[in-house]
C-alpha positions as CSV (number, residue, x, y, z in Angstrom):
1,X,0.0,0.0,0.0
2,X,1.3,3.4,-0.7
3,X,1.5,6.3,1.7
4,X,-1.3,8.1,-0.6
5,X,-4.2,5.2,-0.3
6,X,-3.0,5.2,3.6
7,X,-3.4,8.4,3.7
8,X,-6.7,8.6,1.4
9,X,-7.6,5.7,3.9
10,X,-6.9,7.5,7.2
11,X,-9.0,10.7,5.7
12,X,-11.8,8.2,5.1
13,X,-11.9,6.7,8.4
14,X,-11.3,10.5,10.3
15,X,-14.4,11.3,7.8
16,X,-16.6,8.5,8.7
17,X,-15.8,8.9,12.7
18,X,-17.1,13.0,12.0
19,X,-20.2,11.9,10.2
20,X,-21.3,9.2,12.7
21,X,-20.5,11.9,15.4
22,X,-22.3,14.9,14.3
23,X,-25.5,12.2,13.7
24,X,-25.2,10.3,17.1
25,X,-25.0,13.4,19.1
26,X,-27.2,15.6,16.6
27,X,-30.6,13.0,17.4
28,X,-29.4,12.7,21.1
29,X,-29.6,16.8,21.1
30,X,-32.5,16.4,19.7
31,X,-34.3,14.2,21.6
32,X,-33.0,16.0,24.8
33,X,-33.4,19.6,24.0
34,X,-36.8,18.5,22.8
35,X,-39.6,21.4,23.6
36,X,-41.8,18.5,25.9
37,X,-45.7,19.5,26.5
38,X,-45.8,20.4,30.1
39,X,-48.0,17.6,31.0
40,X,-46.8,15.1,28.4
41,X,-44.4,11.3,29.1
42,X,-41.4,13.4,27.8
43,X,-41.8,16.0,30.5
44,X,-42.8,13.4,33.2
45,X,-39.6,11.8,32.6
46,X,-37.2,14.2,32.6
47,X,-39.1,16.2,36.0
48,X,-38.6,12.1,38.0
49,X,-35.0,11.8,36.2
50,X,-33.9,15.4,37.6
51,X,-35.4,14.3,40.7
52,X,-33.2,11.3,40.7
53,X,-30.5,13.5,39.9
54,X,-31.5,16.1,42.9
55,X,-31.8,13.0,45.2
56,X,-28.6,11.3,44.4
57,X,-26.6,14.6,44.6
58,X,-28.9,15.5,47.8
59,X,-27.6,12.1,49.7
60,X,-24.4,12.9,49.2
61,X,-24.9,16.4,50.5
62,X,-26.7,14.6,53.6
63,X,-23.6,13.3,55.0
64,X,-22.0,16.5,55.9
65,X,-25.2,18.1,56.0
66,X,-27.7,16.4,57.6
67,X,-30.1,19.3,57.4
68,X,-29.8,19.0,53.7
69,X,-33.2,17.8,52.2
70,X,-34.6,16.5,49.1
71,X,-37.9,17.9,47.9
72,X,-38.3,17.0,44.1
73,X,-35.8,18.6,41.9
74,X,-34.6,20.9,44.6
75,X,-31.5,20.1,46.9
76,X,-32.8,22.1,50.6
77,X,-30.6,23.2,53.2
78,X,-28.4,26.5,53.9
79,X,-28.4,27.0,50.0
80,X,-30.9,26.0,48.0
81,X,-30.6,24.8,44.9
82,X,-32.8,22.9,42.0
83,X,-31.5,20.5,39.5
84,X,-33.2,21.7,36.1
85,X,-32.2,20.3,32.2
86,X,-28.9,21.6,32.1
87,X,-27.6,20.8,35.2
88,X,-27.5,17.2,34.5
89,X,-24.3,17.3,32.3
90,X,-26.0,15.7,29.9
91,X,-24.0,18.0,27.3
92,X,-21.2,16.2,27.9
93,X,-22.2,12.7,28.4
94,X,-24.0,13.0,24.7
95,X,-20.6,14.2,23.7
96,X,-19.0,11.5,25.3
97,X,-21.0,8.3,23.8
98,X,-21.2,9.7,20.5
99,X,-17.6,10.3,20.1
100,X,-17.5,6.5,22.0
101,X,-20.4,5.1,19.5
102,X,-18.8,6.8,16.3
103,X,-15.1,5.5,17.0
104,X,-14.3,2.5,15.0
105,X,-13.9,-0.9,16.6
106,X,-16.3,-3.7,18.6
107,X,-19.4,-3.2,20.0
108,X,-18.5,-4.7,23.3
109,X,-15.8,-2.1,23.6
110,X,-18.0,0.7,23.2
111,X,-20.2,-0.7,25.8
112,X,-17.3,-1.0,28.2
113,X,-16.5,2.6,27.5
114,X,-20.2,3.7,27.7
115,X,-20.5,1.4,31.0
116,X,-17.1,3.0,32.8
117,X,-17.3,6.3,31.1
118,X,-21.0,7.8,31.9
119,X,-21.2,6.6,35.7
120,X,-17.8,8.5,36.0
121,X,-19.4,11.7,34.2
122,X,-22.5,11.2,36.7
123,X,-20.4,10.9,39.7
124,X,-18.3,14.2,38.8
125,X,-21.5,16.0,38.1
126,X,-22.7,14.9,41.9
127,X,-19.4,16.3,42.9
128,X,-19.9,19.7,40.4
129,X,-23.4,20.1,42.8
130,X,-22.1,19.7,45.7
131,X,-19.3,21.9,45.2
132,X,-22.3,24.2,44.2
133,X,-24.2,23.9,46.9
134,X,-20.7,24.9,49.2
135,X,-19.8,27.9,46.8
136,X,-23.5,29.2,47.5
137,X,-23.5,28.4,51.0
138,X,-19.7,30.0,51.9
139,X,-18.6,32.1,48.6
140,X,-22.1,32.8,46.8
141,X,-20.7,36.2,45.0
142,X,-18.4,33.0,43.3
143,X,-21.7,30.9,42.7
144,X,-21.6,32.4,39.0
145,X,-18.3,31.8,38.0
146,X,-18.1,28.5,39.3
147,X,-21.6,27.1,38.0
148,X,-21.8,28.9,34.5
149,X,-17.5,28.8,33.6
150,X,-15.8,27.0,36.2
151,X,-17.3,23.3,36.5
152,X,-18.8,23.5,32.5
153,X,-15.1,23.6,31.6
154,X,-13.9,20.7,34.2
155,X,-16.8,18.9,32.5
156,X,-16.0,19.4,28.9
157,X,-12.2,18.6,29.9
158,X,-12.8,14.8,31.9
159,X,-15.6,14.2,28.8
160,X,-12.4,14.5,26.4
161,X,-10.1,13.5,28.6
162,X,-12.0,10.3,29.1
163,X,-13.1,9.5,25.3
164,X,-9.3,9.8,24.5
165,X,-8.1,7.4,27.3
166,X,-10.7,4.9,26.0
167,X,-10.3,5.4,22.6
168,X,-6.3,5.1,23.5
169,X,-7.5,1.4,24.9
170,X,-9.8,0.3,22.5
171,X,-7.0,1.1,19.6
172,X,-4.2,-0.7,21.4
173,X,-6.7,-3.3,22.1
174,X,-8.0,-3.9,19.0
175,X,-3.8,-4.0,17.6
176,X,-3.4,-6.5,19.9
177,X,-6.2,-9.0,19.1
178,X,-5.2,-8.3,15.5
179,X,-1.3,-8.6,16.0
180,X,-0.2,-12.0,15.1
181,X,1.1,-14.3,17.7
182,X,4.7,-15.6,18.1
183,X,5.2,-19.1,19.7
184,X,7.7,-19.7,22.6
Protein backbone atom coordinates (compact mmCIF):
# COMPACT_ATOMS: atom_id res chain seq x y z
CA UNK A 1 0.00 0.00 0.00
CA UNK A 2 1.29 3.43 -0.73
CA UNK A 3 1.48 6.26 1.75
CA UNK A 4 -1.27 8.10 -0.62
CA UNK A 5 -4.22 5.16 -0.27
CA UNK A 6 -2.98 5.19 3.58
CA UNK A 7 -3.38 8.39 3.72
CA UNK A 8 -6.74 8.60 1.43
CA UNK A 9 -7.63 5.73 3.86
CA UNK A 10 -6.90 7.51 7.21
CA UNK A 11 -9.02 10.74 5.68
CA UNK A 12 -11.75 8.17 5.15
CA UNK A 13 -11.85 6.66 8.35
CA UNK A 14 -11.32 10.45 10.26
CA UNK A 15 -14.37 11.32 7.81
CA UNK A 16 -16.62 8.50 8.67
CA UNK A 17 -15.81 8.89 12.73
CA UNK A 18 -17.08 13.02 11.97
CA UNK A 19 -20.16 11.93 10.19
CA UNK A 20 -21.34 9.19 12.65
CA UNK A 21 -20.46 11.93 15.44
CA UNK A 22 -22.29 14.91 14.31
CA UNK A 23 -25.46 12.22 13.66
CA UNK A 24 -25.18 10.34 17.07
CA UNK A 25 -24.99 13.42 19.14
CA UNK A 26 -27.19 15.59 16.58
CA UNK A 27 -30.58 13.04 17.41
CA UNK A 28 -29.38 12.66 21.08
CA UNK A 29 -29.57 16.75 21.13
CA UNK A 30 -32.52 16.44 19.75
CA UNK A 31 -34.29 14.24 21.61
CA UNK A 32 -33.00 16.02 24.83
CA UNK A 33 -33.38 19.62 24.01
CA UNK A 34 -36.84 18.52 22.79
CA UNK A 35 -39.56 21.41 23.60
CA UNK A 36 -41.77 18.52 25.94
CA UNK A 37 -45.69 19.46 26.55
CA UNK A 38 -45.83 20.35 30.11
CA UNK A 39 -48.04 17.57 31.04
CA UNK A 40 -46.80 15.13 28.39
CA UNK A 41 -44.42 11.33 29.14
CA UNK A 42 -41.38 13.43 27.82
CA UNK A 43 -41.82 16.02 30.47
CA UNK A 44 -42.84 13.36 33.16
CA UNK A 45 -39.55 11.80 32.63
CA UNK A 46 -37.21 14.25 32.59
CA UNK A 47 -39.12 16.15 36.00
CA UNK A 48 -38.61 12.14 37.96
CA UNK A 49 -34.95 11.76 36.25
CA UNK A 50 -33.91 15.40 37.59
CA UNK A 51 -35.42 14.30 40.73
CA UNK A 52 -33.15 11.34 40.66
CA UNK A 53 -30.46 13.52 39.87
CA UNK A 54 -31.51 16.07 42.90
CA UNK A 55 -31.81 13.04 45.17
CA UNK A 56 -28.56 11.27 44.35
CA UNK A 57 -26.61 14.65 44.55
CA UNK A 58 -28.92 15.46 47.76
CA UNK A 59 -27.64 12.10 49.73
CA UNK A 60 -24.38 12.92 49.16
CA UNK A 61 -24.91 16.42 50.51
CA UNK A 62 -26.67 14.57 53.60
CA UNK A 63 -23.56 13.25 54.99
CA UNK A 64 -21.96 16.49 55.91
CA UNK A 65 -25.19 18.14 56.00
CA UNK A 66 -27.67 16.36 57.60
CA UNK A 67 -30.09 19.29 57.36
CA UNK A 68 -29.75 18.98 53.73
CA UNK A 69 -33.22 17.83 52.18
CA UNK A 70 -34.57 16.51 49.05
CA UNK A 71 -37.93 17.89 47.85
CA UNK A 72 -38.32 17.02 44.06
CA UNK A 73 -35.76 18.57 41.89
CA UNK A 74 -34.60 20.91 44.60
CA UNK A 75 -31.54 20.11 46.87
CA UNK A 76 -32.77 22.06 50.63
CA UNK A 77 -30.60 23.22 53.20
CA UNK A 78 -28.40 26.45 53.86
CA UNK A 79 -28.35 26.97 50.00
CA UNK A 80 -30.93 26.03 48.02
CA UNK A 81 -30.63 24.81 44.87
CA UNK A 82 -32.82 22.87 42.01
CA UNK A 83 -31.48 20.49 39.51
CA UNK A 84 -33.20 21.74 36.07
CA UNK A 85 -32.18 20.32 32.24
CA UNK A 86 -28.90 21.59 32.10
CA UNK A 87 -27.57 20.82 35.20
CA UNK A 88 -27.53 17.17 34.50
CA UNK A 89 -24.28 17.34 32.35
CA UNK A 90 -26.04 15.69 29.88
CA UNK A 91 -24.01 17.98 27.27
CA UNK A 92 -21.22 16.21 27.91
CA UNK A 93 -22.17 12.75 28.35
CA UNK A 94 -24.03 13.00 24.74
CA UNK A 95 -20.62 14.19 23.70
CA UNK A 96 -19.01 11.49 25.31
CA UNK A 97 -20.99 8.33 23.76
CA UNK A 98 -21.17 9.69 20.49
CA UNK A 99 -17.58 10.31 20.15
CA UNK A 100 -17.55 6.48 22.00
CA UNK A 101 -20.40 5.06 19.46
CA UNK A 102 -18.80 6.85 16.34
CA UNK A 103 -15.08 5.48 17.02
CA UNK A 104 -14.33 2.48 14.99
CA UNK A 105 -13.95 -0.94 16.65
CA UNK A 106 -16.30 -3.66 18.62
CA UNK A 107 -19.43 -3.18 19.99
CA UNK A 108 -18.45 -4.74 23.26
CA UNK A 109 -15.82 -2.07 23.58
CA UNK A 110 -18.03 0.68 23.17
CA UNK A 111 -20.15 -0.69 25.76
CA UNK A 112 -17.30 -0.96 28.15
CA UNK A 113 -16.52 2.63 27.53
CA UNK A 114 -20.22 3.75 27.72
CA UNK A 115 -20.46 1.37 31.05
CA UNK A 116 -17.11 2.96 32.80
CA UNK A 117 -17.35 6.29 31.14
CA UNK A 118 -20.96 7.84 31.93
CA UNK A 119 -21.25 6.59 35.73
CA UNK A 120 -17.82 8.45 35.98
CA UNK A 121 -19.40 11.68 34.21
CA UNK A 122 -22.53 11.23 36.73
CA UNK A 123 -20.40 10.87 39.73
CA UNK A 124 -18.26 14.22 38.76
CA UNK A 125 -21.46 15.99 38.06
CA UNK A 126 -22.67 14.91 41.87
CA UNK A 127 -19.39 16.30 42.90
CA UNK A 128 -19.89 19.67 40.40
CA UNK A 129 -23.37 20.13 42.81
CA UNK A 130 -22.07 19.72 45.74
CA UNK A 131 -19.31 21.91 45.22
CA UNK A 132 -22.25 24.18 44.17
CA UNK A 133 -24.18 23.89 46.93
CA UNK A 134 -20.68 24.92 49.17
CA UNK A 135 -19.84 27.85 46.76
CA UNK A 136 -23.45 29.18 47.47
CA UNK A 137 -23.48 28.44 50.99
CA UNK A 138 -19.73 29.98 51.88
CA UNK A 139 -18.59 32.10 48.63
CA UNK A 140 -22.12 32.84 46.81
CA UNK A 141 -20.65 36.19 45.04
CA UNK A 142 -18.44 32.95 43.34
CA UNK A 143 -21.66 30.86 42.73
CA UNK A 144 -21.64 32.41 39.01
CA UNK A 145 -18.28 31.78 38.00
CA UNK A 146 -18.05 28.54 39.34
CA UNK A 147 -21.64 27.14 38.05
CA UNK A 148 -21.81 28.91 34.51
CA UNK A 149 -17.51 28.79 33.61
CA UNK A 150 -15.78 27.03 36.18
CA UNK A 151 -17.30 23.33 36.50
CA UNK A 152 -18.77 23.47 32.48
CA UNK A 153 -15.07 23.64 31.63
CA UNK A 154 -13.94 20.70 34.18
CA UNK A 155 -16.75 18.87 32.45
CA UNK A 156 -15.99 19.43 28.91
CA UNK A 157 -12.16 18.64 29.93
CA UNK A 158 -12.82 14.77 31.86
CA UNK A 159 -15.56 14.19 28.76
CA UNK A 160 -12.39 14.49 26.36
CA UNK A 161 -10.09 13.46 28.62
CA UNK A 162 -11.97 10.30 29.11
CA UNK A 163 -13.09 9.49 25.29
CA UNK A 164 -9.33 9.76 24.54
CA UNK A 165 -8.05 7.36 27.35
CA UNK A 166 -10.74 4.94 26.00
CA UNK A 167 -10.27 5.40 22.59
CA UNK A 168 -6.32 5.10 23.48
CA UNK A 169 -7.45 1.45 24.90
CA UNK A 170 -9.84 0.33 22.48
CA UNK A 171 -7.00 1.10 19.65
CA UNK A 172 -4.20 -0.71 21.45
CA UNK A 173 -6.66 -3.28 22.10
CA UNK A 174 -7.98 -3.90 18.97
CA UNK A 175 -3.85 -4.02 17.56
CA UNK A 176 -3.43 -6.49 19.88
CA UNK A 177 -6.16 -8.96 19.07
CA UNK A 178 -5.21 -8.33 15.47
CA UNK A 179 -1.28 -8.64 16.04
CA UNK A 180 -0.16 -12.05 15.07
CA UNK A 181 1.12 -14.33 17.74
CA UNK A 182 4.69 -15.60 18.13
CA UNK A 183 5.24 -19.11 19.67
CA UNK A 184 7.71 -19.71 22.59
Amino acid sequence: MTDSTADDGTRKARLCFAAWFVAIAGVAFAVYTFPYADDGPGARWFTAYLSLYARLAGSVLSIFEPAVSVHGQEIVGRYGLRIVKTCDAMEVNILYAAAVLAFPGSFRRKLAGLAVGIPLLVMLNVARICTLYYVGTLAPGSFEFFHLELWPLVLFVAGAAGFLAWATWAARTDLQGTAPRVAA
